[in-house]
C-alpha positions as CSV (number, residue, x, y, z in Angstrom):
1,X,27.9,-18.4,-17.7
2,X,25.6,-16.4,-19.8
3,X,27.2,-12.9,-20.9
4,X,25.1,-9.8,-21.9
5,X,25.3,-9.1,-26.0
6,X,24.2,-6.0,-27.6
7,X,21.6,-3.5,-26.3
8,X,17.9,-3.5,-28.5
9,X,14.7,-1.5,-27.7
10,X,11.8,-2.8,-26.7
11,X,9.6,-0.3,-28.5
12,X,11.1,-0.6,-31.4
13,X,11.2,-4.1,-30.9
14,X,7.6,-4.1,-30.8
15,X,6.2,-2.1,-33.5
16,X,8.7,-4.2,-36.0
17,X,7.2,-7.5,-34.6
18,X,3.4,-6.9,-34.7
19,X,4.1,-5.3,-38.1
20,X,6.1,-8.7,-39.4
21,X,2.8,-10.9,-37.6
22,X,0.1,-8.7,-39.2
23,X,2.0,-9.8,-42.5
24,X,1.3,-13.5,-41.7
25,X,-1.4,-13.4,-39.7
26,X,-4.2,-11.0,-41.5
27,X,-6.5,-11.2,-38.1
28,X,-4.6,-9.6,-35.6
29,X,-5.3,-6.0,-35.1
30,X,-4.0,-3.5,-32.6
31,X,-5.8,-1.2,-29.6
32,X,-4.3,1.9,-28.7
33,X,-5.3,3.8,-25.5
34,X,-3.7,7.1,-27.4
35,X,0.1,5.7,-26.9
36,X,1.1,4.7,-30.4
37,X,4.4,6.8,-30.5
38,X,5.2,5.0,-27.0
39,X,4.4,1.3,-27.3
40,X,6.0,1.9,-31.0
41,X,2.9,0.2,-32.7
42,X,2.8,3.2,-35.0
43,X,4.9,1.0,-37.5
44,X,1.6,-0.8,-37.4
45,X,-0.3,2.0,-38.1
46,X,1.8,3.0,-41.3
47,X,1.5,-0.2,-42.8
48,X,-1.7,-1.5,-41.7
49,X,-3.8,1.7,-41.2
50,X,-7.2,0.0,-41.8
51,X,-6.0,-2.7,-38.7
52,X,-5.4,0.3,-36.4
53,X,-8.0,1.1,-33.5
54,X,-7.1,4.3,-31.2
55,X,-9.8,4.9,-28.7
56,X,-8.2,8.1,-27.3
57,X,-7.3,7.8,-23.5
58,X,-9.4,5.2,-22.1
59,X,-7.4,2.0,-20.9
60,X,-11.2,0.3,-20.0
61,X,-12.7,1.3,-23.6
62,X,-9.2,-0.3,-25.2
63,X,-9.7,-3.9,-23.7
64,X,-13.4,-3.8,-23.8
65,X,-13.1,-2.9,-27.6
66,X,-10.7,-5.7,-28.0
67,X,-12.6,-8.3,-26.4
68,X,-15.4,-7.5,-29.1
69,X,-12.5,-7.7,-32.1
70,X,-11.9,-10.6,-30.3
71,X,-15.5,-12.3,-30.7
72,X,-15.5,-11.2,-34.4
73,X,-12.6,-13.3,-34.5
74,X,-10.1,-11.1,-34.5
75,X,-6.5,-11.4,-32.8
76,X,-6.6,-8.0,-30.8
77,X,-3.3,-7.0,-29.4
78,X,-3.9,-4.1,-27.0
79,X,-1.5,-1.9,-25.5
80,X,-1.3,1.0,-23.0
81,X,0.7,1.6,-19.9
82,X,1.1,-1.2,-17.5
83,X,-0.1,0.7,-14.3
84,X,-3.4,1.4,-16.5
85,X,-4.6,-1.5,-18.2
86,X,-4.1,-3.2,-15.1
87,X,-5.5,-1.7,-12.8
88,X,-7.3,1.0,-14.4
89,X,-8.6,-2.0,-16.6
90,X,-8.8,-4.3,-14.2
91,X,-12.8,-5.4,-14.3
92,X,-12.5,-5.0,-18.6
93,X,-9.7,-7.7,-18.1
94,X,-10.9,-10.1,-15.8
95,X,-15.1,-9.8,-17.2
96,X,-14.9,-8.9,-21.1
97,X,-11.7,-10.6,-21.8
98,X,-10.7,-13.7,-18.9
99,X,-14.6,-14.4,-18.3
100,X,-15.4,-15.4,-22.0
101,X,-11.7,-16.7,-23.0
102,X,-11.1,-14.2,-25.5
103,X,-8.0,-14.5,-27.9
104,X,-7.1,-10.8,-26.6
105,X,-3.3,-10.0,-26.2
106,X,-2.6,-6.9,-23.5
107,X,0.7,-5.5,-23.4
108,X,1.7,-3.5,-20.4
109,X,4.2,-0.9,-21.5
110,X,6.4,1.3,-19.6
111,X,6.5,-1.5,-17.3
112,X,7.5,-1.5,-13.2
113,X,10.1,1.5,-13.1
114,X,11.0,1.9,-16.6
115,X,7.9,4.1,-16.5
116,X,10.7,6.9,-14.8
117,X,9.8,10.1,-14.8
118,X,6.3,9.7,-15.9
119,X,5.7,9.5,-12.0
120,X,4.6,7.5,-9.0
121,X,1.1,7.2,-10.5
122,X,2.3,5.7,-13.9
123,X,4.9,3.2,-12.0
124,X,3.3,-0.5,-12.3
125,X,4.3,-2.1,-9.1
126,X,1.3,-4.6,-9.1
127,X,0.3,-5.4,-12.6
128,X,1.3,-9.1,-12.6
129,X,0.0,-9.6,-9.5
130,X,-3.1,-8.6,-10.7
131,X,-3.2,-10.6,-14.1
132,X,-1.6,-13.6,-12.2
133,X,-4.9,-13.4,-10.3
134,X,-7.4,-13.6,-13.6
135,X,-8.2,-17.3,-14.9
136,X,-6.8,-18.3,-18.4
137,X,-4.7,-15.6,-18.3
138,X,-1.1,-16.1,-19.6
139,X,1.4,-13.9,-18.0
140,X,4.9,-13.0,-19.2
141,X,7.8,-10.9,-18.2
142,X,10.4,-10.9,-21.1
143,X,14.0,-9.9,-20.2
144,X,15.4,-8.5,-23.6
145,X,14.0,-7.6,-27.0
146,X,14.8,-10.9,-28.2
147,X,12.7,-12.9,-26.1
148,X,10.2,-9.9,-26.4
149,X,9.9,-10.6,-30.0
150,X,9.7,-14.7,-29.6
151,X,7.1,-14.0,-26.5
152,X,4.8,-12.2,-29.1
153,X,5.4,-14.6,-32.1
154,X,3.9,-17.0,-29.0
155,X,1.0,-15.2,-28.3
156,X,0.0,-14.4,-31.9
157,X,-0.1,-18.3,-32.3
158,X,-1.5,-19.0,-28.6
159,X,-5.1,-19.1,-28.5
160,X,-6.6,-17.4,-25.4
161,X,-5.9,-14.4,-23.1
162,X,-2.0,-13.5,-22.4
163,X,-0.4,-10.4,-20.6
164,X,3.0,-9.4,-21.3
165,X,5.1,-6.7,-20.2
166,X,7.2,-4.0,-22.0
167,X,9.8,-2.1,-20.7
168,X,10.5,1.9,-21.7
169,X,14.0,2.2,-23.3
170,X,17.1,-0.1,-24.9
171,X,18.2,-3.8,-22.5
172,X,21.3,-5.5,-23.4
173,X,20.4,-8.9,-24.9
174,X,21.2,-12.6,-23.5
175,X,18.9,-14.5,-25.4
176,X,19.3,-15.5,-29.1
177,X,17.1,-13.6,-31.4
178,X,14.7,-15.9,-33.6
179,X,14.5,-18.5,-30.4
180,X,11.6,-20.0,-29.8
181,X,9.7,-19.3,-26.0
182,X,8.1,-22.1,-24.4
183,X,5.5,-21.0,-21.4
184,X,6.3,-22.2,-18.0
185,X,10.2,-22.9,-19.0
186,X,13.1,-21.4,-17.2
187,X,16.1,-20.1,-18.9
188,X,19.3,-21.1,-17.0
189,X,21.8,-18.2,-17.0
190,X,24.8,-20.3,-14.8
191,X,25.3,-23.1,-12.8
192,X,26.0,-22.9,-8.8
193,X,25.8,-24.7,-6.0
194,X,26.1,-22.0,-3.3
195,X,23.0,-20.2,-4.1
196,X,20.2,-19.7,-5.8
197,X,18.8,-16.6,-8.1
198,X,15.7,-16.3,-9.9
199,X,15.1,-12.8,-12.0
200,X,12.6,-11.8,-14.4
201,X,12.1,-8.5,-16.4
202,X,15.1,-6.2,-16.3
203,X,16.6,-7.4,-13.2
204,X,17.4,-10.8,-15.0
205,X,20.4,-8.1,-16.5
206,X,21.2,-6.9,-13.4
207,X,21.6,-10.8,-12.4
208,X,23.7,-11.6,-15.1
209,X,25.9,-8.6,-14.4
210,X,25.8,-9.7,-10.2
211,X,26.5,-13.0,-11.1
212,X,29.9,-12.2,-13.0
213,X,31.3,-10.4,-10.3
214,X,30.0,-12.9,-7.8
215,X,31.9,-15.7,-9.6
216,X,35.2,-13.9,-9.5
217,X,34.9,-14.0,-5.6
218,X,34.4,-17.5,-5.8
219,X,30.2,-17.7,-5.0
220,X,28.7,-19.6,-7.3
221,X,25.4,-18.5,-7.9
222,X,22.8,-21.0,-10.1
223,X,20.7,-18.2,-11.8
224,X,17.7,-19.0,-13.8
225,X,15.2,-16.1,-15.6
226,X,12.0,-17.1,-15.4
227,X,10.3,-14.6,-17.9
228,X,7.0,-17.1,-17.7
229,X,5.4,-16.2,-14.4
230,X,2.3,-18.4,-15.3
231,X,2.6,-21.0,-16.0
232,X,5.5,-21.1,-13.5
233,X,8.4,-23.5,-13.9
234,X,7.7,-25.5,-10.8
235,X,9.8,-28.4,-12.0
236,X,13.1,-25.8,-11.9
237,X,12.2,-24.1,-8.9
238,X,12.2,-27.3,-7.0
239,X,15.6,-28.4,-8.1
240,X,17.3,-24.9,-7.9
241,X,15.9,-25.3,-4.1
242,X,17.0,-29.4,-3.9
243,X,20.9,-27.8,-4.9
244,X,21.4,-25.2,-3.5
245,X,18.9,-25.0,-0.2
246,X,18.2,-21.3,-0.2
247,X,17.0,-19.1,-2.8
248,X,16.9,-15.1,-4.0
249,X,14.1,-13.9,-6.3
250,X,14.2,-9.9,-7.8
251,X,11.2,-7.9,-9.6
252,X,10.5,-4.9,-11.2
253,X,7.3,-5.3,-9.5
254,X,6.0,-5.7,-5.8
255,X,7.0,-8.8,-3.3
256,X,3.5,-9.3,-3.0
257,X,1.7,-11.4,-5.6
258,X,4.4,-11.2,-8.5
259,X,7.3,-13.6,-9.5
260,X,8.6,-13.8,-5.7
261,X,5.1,-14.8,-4.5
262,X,4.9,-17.2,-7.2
263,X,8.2,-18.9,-6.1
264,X,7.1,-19.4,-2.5
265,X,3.7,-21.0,-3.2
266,X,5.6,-23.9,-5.2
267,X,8.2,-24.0,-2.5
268,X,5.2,-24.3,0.5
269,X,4.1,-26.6,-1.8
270,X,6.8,-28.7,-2.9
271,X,9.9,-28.3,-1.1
272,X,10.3,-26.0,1.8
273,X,13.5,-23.7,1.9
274,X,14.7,-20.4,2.9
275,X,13.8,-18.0,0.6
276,X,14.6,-13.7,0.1
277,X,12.1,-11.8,-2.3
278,X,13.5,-8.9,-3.8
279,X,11.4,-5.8,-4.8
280,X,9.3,-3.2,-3.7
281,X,8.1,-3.3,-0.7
282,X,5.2,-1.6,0.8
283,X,5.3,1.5,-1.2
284,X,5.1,3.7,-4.8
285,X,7.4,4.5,-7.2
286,X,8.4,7.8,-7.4
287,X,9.2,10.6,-10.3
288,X,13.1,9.8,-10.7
289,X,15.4,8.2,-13.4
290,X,15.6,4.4,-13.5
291,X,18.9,3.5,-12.1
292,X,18.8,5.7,-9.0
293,X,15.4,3.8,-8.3
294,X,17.0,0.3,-9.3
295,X,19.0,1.1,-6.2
296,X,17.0,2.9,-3.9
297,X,14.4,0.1,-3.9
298,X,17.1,-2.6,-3.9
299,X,16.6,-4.7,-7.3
300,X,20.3,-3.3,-9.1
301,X,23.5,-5.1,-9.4
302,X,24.9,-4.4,-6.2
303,X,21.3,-4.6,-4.0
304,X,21.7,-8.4,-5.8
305,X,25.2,-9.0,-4.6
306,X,24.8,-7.9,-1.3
307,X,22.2,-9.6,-0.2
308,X,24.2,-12.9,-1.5
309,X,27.1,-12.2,0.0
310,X,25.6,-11.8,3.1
311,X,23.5,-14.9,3.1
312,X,26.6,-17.1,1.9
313,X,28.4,-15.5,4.6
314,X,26.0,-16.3,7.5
């Protein structure tokens, strides 16, 4: 069973990373939509001020002006709130960027509810549906700072369009720092036979957390993070469903179109069973602290452990 380690922020995590890439790599750059201080790119900044494009509040200028780094030959990374360079963005992304296969990397920041009090209008609860939509588009959902870092390190060598999310504030770690992510791979958290649980994001923590508890009581729960959302891990999905027979997916993101979605379409696909999707449903975020919306909309710990224990049960 995979345990949680030490808690690292993502910000940080970010700025230190681009910073440590821009050392190797003297092509990538970085876009700024006016959020330096929040995505923590201003590391980048300091030590790479000539590298540092800030177009002021304008999510559509940010991914347009990266998509013409990106024809110069330039490795743009762009970053701005999720809820804004996806949708906000949306027609930048799919015709400047996806259309022409440009070697742009957006980061959505402040991703899902970590965005807090910023408001229901800043909460991203779509934007991997959205870039899950776009052809040639990578997207990822990392669930610590560890596999943050390696998911960047990936993109700065990947050649084409990725999204990856960010989440506001400090994660506990389960992944090793310094190992290497592989798109459309699965990370298996614990072996079960009773059930099955697929996270992504910061619920793969509140997973791991469930999963403990749930093991005391004798369920055993096979949980797998799946922090690539495409390319999906097909291959795992099917034999999580083959073991176990039914299984549980949770996002920081809407039921419809994100990691959930995903999950059924290789089921319908592959092999049929019961499956419960896990995240918001028809409705906005809201102006409140993370935790009490973890558990309002039903993606915490104990959402998690009810909803097993009442499908092992039945």
């Amino acid at each position: 069973m995979r345990k949680l380690g030490e808690e690292r922020d993502t910000k940080t995590t970010y700025g230190e990373t681009i910073t440590a890439l821009g050392k190797e790599y003297p092509e990538i750059v970085a876009v700024e939509a006016d959020l330096m201080k929040a995505s923590g790119s201003d590391l980048f900044k300091e030590t790479f001020p000539e590298r540092m494009f800030n177009v002021g509040i304008a999510e559509q200028d940010a991914l347009s002006f990266g998509a013409g780094l990106a024809a110069m030959g330039k490795t743009p990374f762009v970053s701005g709130f999720a809820c804004f360079v996806a949708q906000r963005a949306c027609d930048q992304a799919q015709n400047s960027i996806a259309y022409n296969d440009f070697n742009v990397k957006v980061i959505g920041t402040y991703a899902g509810l970590t965005s807090e009090k910023n408001g229901g209008t800043h909460i991203s609860i779509d934007d991997v549906a959205i870039y899950r939509n776009m052809p040639r588009f990578q997207v990822f959902d990392p669930g610590d700072a560890n596999e943050f870092e390696a998911v960047l390190r990936y993109a700065a060598e990947h050649e084409g369009p990725v999204y990856i999310r960010s989440n506001k504030g400090k994660f506990r770690t389960f992944t090793t720092k310094g190992e290497k992510f592989v798109p459309g791979k699965a990370v298996v958290l614990n072996e079960g036979t009773d059930i099955g649980l697929i996270t992504s994001g910061i619920t793969t923590n509140e997973g791991i957390k469930a999963v403990e508890e749930l093991e005391a009581r004798g369920i055993h729960v096979y949980h797998m993070h799946m922090p690539s959302i495409k390319p999906i891990d097909r291959e795992a999905i099917v034999d999580m469903a083959k073991k176990t027979g039914m299984i549980i997916t949770v996002e920081n993101h809407t039921i419809y179109g994100g990691l959930g979605s995903a999950v059924a379409e290789v089921l319908c696909e592959e092999y049929p069973a019961r499956l419960v999707r896990l995240g918001f449903q028809d409705h906005f975020g809201e102006t409140a602290k993370l935790n009490y919306m973890m558990h309002k909309y039903g993606i915490d710990k104990d959402a998690i452990i009810a909803k097993i224990t009442d499908s092992v049960e039945k």
